[in-house]
VEXMAR-651529 format. One record per residue (C-alpha): residue in three letters; x, y, z. Coordinates in steps of 0.1 Angstrom, whole numbers, plus 5000, padded with zeros to 4 digits. Example, Ala and Ser with C-alpha at 12.3 -4.5 7.8 and 13.67 -1.06 7.14 Angstrom:
% VEXMAR-651529
ALA512349555078 SER513749895071 
//
This chain:
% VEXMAR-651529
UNK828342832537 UNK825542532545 UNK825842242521 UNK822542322518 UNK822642662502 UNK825442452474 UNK822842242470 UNK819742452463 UNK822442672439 UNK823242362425 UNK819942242410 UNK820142592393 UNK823142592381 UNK823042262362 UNK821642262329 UNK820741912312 UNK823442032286 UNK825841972316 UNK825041612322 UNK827741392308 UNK826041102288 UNK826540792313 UNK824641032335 UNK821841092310 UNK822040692301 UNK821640592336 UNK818940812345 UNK816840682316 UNK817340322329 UNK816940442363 UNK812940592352 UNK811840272337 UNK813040022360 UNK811340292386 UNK807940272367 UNK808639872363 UNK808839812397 UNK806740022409 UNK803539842385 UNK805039472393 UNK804539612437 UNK801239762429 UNK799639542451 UNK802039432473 UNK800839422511 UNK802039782529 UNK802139982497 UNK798539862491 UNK797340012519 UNK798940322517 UNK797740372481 UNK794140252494 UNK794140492521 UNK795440812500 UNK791940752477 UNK789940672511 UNK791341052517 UNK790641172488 UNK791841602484 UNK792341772453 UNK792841622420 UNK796941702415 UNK798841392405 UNK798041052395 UNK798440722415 UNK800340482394 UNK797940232378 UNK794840362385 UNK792940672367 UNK792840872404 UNK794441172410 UNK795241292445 UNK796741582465 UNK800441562450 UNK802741462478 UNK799741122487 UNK800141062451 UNK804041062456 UNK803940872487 UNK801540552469 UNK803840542442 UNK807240532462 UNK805940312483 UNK804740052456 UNK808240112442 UNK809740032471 UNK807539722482 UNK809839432465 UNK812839552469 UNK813839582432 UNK814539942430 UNK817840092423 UNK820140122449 UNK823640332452 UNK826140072464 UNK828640262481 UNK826140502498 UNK823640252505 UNK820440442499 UNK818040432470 UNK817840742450 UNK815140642422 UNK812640612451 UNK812840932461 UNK813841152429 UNK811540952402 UNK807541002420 UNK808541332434 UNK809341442399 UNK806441242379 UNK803741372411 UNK805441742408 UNK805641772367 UNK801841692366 UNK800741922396 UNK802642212373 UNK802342052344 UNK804942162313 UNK807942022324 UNK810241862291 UNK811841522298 UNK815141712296 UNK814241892326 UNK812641592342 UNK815841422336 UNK818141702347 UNK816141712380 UNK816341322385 UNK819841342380 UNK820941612404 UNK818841502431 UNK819841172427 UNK823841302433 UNK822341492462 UNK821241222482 UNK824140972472 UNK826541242486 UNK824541272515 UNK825240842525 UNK828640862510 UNK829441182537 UNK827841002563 UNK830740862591 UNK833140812559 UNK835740522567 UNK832440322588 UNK829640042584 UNK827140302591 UNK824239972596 UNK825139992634 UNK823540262641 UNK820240212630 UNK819340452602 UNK817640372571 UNK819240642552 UNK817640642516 UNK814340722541 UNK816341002568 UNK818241152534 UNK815041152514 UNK813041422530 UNK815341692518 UNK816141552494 UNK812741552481 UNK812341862488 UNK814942042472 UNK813741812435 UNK809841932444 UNK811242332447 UNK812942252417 UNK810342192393 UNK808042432411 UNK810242752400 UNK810642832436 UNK813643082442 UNK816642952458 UNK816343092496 UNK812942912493 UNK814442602485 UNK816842642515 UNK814442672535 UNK812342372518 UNK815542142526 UNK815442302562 UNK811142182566 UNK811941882553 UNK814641842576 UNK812641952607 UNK810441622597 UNK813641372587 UNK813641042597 UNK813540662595 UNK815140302608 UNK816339982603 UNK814439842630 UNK811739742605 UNK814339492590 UNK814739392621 UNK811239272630 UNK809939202594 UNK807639502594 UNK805939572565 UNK807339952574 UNK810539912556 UNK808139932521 UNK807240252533 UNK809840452544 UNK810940642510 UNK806940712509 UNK807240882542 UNK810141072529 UNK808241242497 UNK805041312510 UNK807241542535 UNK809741632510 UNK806541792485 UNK804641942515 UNK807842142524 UNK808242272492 UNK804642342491 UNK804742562524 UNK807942742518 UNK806142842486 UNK803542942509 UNK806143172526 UNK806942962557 UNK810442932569 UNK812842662575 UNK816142672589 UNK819242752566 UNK821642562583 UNK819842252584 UNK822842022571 UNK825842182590 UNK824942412616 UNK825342352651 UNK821842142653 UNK822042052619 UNK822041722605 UNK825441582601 UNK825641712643 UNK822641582656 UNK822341292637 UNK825641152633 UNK827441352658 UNK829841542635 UNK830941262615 UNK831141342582 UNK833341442549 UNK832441822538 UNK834841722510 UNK832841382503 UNK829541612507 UNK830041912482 UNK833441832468 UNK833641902428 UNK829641962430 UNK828142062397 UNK830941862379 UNK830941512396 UNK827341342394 UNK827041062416 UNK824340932398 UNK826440852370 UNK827440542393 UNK823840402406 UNK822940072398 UNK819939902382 UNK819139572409 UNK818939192386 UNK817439042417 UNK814539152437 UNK816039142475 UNK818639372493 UNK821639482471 UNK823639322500 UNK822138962489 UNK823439022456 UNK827238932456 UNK826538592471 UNK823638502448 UNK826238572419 UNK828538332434 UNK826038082437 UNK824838082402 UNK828238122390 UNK828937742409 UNK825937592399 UNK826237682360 UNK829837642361 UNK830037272378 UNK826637202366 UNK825736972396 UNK822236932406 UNK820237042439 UNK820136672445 UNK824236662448 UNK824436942472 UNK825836812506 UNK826237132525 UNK827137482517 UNK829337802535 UNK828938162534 UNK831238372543 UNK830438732545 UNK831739122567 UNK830539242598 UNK827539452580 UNK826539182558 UNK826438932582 UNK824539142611 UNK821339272583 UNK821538982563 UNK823038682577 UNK821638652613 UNK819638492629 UNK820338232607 UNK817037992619 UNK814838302606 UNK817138322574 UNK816838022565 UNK813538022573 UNK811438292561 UNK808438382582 UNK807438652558 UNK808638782526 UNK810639042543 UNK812638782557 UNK813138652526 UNK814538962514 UNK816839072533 UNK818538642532 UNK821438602521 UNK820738212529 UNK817238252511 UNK819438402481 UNK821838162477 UNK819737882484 UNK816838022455 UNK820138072430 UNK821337642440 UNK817937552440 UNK816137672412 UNK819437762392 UNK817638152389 UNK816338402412 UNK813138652406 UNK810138792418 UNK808538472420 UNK810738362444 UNK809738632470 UNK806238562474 UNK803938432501 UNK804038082484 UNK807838082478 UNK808738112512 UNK807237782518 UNK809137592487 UNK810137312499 UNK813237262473 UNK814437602488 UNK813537532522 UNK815537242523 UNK818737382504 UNK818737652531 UNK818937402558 UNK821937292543 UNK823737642546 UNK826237732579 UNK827338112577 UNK830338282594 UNK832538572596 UNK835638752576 UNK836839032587 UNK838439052554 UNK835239072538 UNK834739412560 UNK834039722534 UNK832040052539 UNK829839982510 UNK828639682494 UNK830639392509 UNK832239102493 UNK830638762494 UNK832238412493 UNK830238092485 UNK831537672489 UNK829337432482 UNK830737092492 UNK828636842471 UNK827636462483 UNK831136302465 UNK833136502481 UNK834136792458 UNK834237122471 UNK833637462447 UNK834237772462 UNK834038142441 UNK834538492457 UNK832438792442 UNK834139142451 UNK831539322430 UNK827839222419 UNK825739222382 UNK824739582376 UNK827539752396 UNK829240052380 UNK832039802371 UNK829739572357 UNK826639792345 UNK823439642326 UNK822739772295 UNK819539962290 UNK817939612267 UNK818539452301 UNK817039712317 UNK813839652290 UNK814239292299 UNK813839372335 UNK810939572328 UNK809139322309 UNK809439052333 UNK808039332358 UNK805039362338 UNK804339002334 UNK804738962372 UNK802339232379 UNK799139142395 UNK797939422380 UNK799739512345 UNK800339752320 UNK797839722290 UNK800139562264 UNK799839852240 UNK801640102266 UNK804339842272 UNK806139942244 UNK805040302236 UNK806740352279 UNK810440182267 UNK810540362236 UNK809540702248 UNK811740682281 UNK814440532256 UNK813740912241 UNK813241082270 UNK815041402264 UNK813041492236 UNK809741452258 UNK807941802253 UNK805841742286 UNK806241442308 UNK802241412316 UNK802741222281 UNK804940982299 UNK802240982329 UNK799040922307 UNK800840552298 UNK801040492332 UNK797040552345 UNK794440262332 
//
């Protein structure tokens, strides 16, 4: 039987009663750092224009765009607000299967629970929470055993189409063959790259946007009564054949489904810049408030980094080290580690149009030579090694095998309010004070949410 069909059975199977707690815990934090992020990228260049253009458009009045009182045809209103979510960077991220499922579970649910309208937070949170298992299986199945960067996907975009789908069939009631054949429309349409990295397009805010807006419309037409294919994840043109050539776990995919959540293990970012930055900016901050030298004493510094790391992240170093855009900036490791030396912290107001051009960071980058250790190699999120030689001669060197906000080393859900406050305050266009609170305290109490347009009505001004 198609993974797919396990799937669609699964979201029916699972009651919120099944969730183990972590999972319910996580998910929680998982929704506000969403709605955080997603309010501090509001008006972010790329997401902007995407948000601009679903109004421009205009349609039927389904779902509401994320800090504004509009409402648009459900899967544009999903679209703006993953793609706002996704604009800095700062959304939650699966380490080991390298995709980011908050992106695509969190505005398909919100744009999908106000075009039905009654859905409880314990179903909102249920539904977060299997789909965002779904698609971390999905990466962690992918070419197990290899860095999957090399060949070119951006996977929290190509999984999030189904995805998508199967969370929007979900919460609309559909019956499970028409969620199969949901997941197989949606797969018809599945896409996306890394090439965007590559030439600092604004495009790589945009891809888990992509993803909903075609997760919802397939849900929407196989509710319609249009057909998909049912073997769109294992048959002999399905995805893990055309797309990765047969390389894949069936074990990794569906094993212990229904009892295992994978979303149990996703991790809340501390830094607003890919979660393969994050290691080494650990390492720098632990050197720099450990030795307590100055910016001043810094002579020159060494990264060391795996294969992965070093081709997405760490090359070419000139453009590294020397953001042309704030893309750049964000996927640096040498932008990271210098912004950690430098200023001794690292947040969103160090990935801005203006930050790039720092001259305190510009110059500490200047200072950093980067190279290879193929001990450093993993499947997931690599190891990273820092030295910084200072200007008498002393030499500090720390190696991070796992980052802040890892399952091994998860933030707690006041950091996760602490995060969410600093998002607000960074927001160009913010939350009215009196909702800040009133949005912690009821996602804090999210499972006892009678209808999640209650949620949704703090988030419109």
């Amino acid at each position: 039987m198609d993974a797919s069909y396990l799937f669609a059975r699964n979201f029916f199977n699972v009651k919120y009663e099944d969730l183990p707690a972590k999972v319910v815990e996580e998910t929680k934090k998982q929704v506000l750092d969403f709605i955080g992020v997603a309010i501090a990228g509001f008006n972010k260049d790329g997401a902007k224009e995407v948000r601009e253009l679903a109004i421009e458009l205009g349609g039927a009045p389904q779902s509401s765009i994320i800090g504004t009182k509009v409402k648009v045809p459900a899967p544009n209103a999903a679209q703006a607000n993953a793609s706002v979510a996704h604009s800095l960077d700062f959304d939650d991220v699966h380490e080991a299967a390298i995709m980011h499922p908050g992106v695509i579970t969190i505005p398909t649910s919100l744009a999908m629970a106000e075009y039905k309208g009654g859905l409880s937070g314990k179903e909102f949170i249920k539904t977060v929470a299997v789909g965002g298992d779904m698609i971390s299986r999905m990466g962690l199945a992918t070419r197990p055993g290899e860095n999957i960067h090399k060949y070119g996907w951006h996977f929290t975009t190509l999984n999030g189409y189904m995805t998508s789908a199967a969370v929007a069939s979900s919460i609309l009631g559909l019956s499970e063959e028409q969620m199969i054949y949901a997941i197989g429309i949606a797969y018809h349409q599945s896409a996306g790259n890394g090439q965007a990295v590559k030439d600092s397009a604004l495009t790589k805010r945009l891809g888990p946007g992509f993803s909903v807006r075609g997760g919802i419309h397939a849900a929407l037409l196989a509710q319609k009564g249009v057909t998909g294919a049912k073997n769109s994840m294992e048959g002999v043109n399905g995805y893990y054949k055309v797309y990765h050539m047969g390389s894949y776990s069936r074990d990794i995919l569906i094993g212990e489904l229904g009892t295992r959540f994978e979303s149990a293990n996703i991790t809340i970012k501390p830094y607003p810049c890919c979660r393969g930055v994050h290691p080494f900016i650990d390492a720098a901050l632990y050197l720099v408030k450990e030795y307590k030298f100055e910016p001043e004493d810094v002579k020159s510094i060494m990264i060391w980094c795996g294969k992965g790391t070093q081709g997405l992240l760490g090359e070419p170093l000139e453009i590294k080290a020397k953001p042309r855009v704030v893309v750049d900036a964000q996927f640096s490791l040498a932008w990271g580690v210098a912004t950690a030396l430098a200023k001794k912290q690292v947040g969103l107001q160090h990935y801005t149009d203006e930050a790039i051009k720092d001259p305190a960071i510009l110059d500490m980058a200047a200072k950093i030579s980067l190279a290879y250790d193929p001990a450093l190699d993993s499947t997931g999120l690599e190891p990273g090694r820092v030295a910084v030689t200072l200007k008498d001669g002393k030499t500090y060197s720390v190696q991070m095998d796992t980052a802040t906000g890892s399952p091994e080393r998860p933030i707690t859900f006041e950091e996760c309010e602490n995060k969410f406050r600093n998002c607000i305050e960074f927001a160009d266009r913010s939350l009215p004070p009196e909702n800040v609170e009133k949005v912690i305290n009821m996602v804090k109490d999210l499972e006892n949410l009678s209808d999640i347009r209650e949620l949704i009505n703090l988030l419109v001004w």
